[in-house]
One Martini backbone bead per residue (centre of mass of N, CA, C, O) as a GRO file, in nm:
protein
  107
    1UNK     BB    1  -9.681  -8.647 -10.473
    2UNK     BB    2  -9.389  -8.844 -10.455
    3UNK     BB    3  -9.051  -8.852 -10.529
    4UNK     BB    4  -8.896  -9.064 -10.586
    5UNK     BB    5  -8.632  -9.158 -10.338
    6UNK     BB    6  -8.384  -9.019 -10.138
    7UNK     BB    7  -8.426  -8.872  -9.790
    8UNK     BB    8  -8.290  -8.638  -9.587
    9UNK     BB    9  -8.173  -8.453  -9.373
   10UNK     BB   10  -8.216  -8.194  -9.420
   11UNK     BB   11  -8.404  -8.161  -9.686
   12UNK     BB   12  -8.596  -8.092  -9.919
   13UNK     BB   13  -8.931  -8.135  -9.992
   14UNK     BB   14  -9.187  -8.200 -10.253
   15UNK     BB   15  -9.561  -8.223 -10.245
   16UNK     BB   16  -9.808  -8.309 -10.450
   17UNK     BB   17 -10.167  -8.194 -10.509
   18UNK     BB   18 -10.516  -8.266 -10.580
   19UNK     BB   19 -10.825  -8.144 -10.664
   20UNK     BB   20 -11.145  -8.230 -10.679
   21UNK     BB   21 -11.480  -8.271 -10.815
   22UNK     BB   22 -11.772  -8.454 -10.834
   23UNK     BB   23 -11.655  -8.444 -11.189
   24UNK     BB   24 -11.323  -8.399 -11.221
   25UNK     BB   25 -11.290  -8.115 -11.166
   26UNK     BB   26 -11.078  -7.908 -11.089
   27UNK     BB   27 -10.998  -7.747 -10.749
   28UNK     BB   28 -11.069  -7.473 -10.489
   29UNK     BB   29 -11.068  -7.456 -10.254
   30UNK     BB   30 -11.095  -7.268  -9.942
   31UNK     BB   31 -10.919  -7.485  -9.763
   32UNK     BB   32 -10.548  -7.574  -9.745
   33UNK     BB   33 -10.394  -7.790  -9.617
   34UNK     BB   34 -10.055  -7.976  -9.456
   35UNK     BB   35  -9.984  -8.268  -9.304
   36UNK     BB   36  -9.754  -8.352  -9.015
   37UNK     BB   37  -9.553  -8.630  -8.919
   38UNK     BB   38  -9.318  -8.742  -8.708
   39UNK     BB   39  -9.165  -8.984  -8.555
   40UNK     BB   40  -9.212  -8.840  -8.274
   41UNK     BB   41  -9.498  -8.740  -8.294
   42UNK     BB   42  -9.519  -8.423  -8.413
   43UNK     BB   43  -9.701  -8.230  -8.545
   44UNK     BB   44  -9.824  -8.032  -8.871
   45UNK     BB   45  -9.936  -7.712  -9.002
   46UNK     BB   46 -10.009  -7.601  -9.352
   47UNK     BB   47 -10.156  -7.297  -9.499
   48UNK     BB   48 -10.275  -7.183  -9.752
   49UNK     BB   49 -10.187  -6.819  -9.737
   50UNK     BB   50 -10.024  -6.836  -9.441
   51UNK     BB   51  -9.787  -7.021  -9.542
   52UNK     BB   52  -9.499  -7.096  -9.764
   53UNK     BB   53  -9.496  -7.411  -9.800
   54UNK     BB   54  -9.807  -7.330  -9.970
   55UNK     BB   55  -9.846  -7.369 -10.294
   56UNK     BB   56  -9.970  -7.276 -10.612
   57UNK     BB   57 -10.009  -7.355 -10.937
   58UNK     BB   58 -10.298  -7.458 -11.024
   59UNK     BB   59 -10.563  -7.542 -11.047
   60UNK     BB   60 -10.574  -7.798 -10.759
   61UNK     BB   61 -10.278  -7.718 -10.756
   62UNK     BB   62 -10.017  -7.832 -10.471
   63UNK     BB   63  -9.767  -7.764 -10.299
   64UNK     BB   64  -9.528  -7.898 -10.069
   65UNK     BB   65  -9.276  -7.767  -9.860
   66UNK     BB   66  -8.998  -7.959  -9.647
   67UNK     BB   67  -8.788  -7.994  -9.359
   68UNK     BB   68  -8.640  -8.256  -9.225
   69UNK     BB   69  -8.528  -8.284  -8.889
   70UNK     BB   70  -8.579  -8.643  -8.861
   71UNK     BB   71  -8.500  -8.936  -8.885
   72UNK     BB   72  -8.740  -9.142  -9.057
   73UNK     BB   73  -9.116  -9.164  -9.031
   74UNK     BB   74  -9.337  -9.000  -9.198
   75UNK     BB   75  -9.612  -8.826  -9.254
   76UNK     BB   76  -9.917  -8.710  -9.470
   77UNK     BB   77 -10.171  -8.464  -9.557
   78UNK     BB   78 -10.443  -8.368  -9.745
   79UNK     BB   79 -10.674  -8.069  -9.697
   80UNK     BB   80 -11.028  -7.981  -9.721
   81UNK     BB   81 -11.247  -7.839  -9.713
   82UNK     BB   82 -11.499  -8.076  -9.541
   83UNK     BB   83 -11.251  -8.309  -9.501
   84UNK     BB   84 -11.100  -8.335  -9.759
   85UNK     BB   85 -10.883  -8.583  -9.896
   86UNK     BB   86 -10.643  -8.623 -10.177
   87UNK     BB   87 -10.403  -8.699  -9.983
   88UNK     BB   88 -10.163  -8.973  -9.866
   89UNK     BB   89  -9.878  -9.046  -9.652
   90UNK     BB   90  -9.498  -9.175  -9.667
   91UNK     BB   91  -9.152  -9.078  -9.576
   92UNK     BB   92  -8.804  -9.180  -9.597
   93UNK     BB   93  -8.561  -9.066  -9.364
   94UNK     BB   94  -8.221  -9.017  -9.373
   95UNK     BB   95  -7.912  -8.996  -9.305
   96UNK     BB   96  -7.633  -8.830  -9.312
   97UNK     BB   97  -7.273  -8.810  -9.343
   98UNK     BB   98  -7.275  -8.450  -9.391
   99UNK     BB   99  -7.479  -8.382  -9.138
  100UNK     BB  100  -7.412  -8.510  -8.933
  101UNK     BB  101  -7.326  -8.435  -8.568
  102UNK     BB  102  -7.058  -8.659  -8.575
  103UNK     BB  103  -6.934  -8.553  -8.790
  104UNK     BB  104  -6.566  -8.463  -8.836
  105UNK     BB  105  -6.454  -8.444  -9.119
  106UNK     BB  106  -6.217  -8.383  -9.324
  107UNK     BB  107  -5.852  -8.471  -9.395
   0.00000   0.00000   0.00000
């Protein structure tokens, strides 16, 4: 789940999600995915164990945090041995003027 509000470049954001099994009970996979598509669709892809991006919070439950490095509509999905999917979405990265490489700062 996605915190609603406004996403900017270089901002991090933090995505959780939960694994349930086939009776409603919290569960941890034995391998936890978080794949990422960027605007000009270049895949990224963090595994629970192996990158930091992505942490164990409590049984079932997983955030990762990502910084998205360009303006435009991200895509994610949560995936788990068996190819299992928990959720998936997307959000929208703004430019920000304190950031953009074309800000020339305060006079």
């Amino acid at each position: 789940m996605l915190a609603p509000g406004r996403h900017y470049v270089n901002a991090p954001i933090s995505i959780t999600a939960n694994f349930k099994d086939s009776s409603g009970n919290d569960l941890d996979p034995t391998t936890v995915t978080f794949k990422t598509v960027d605007p000009s669709r270049l895949a990224a892809s963090y595994v629970y164990g192996t990158d930091d991006e992505v942490v164990r919070e409590d049984a079932g439950d997983y955030t990762a945090t990502v910084t998205p490095d360009k303006a435009g509509r991200w895509f994610y999905r949560w995936e788990s041995t068996g190819g299992v999917i928990a959720s998936e979405g997307d959000f929208l990265v703004q430019l920000s003027q304190f950031f953009d490489d074309d800000c020339v700062g305060y006079q």
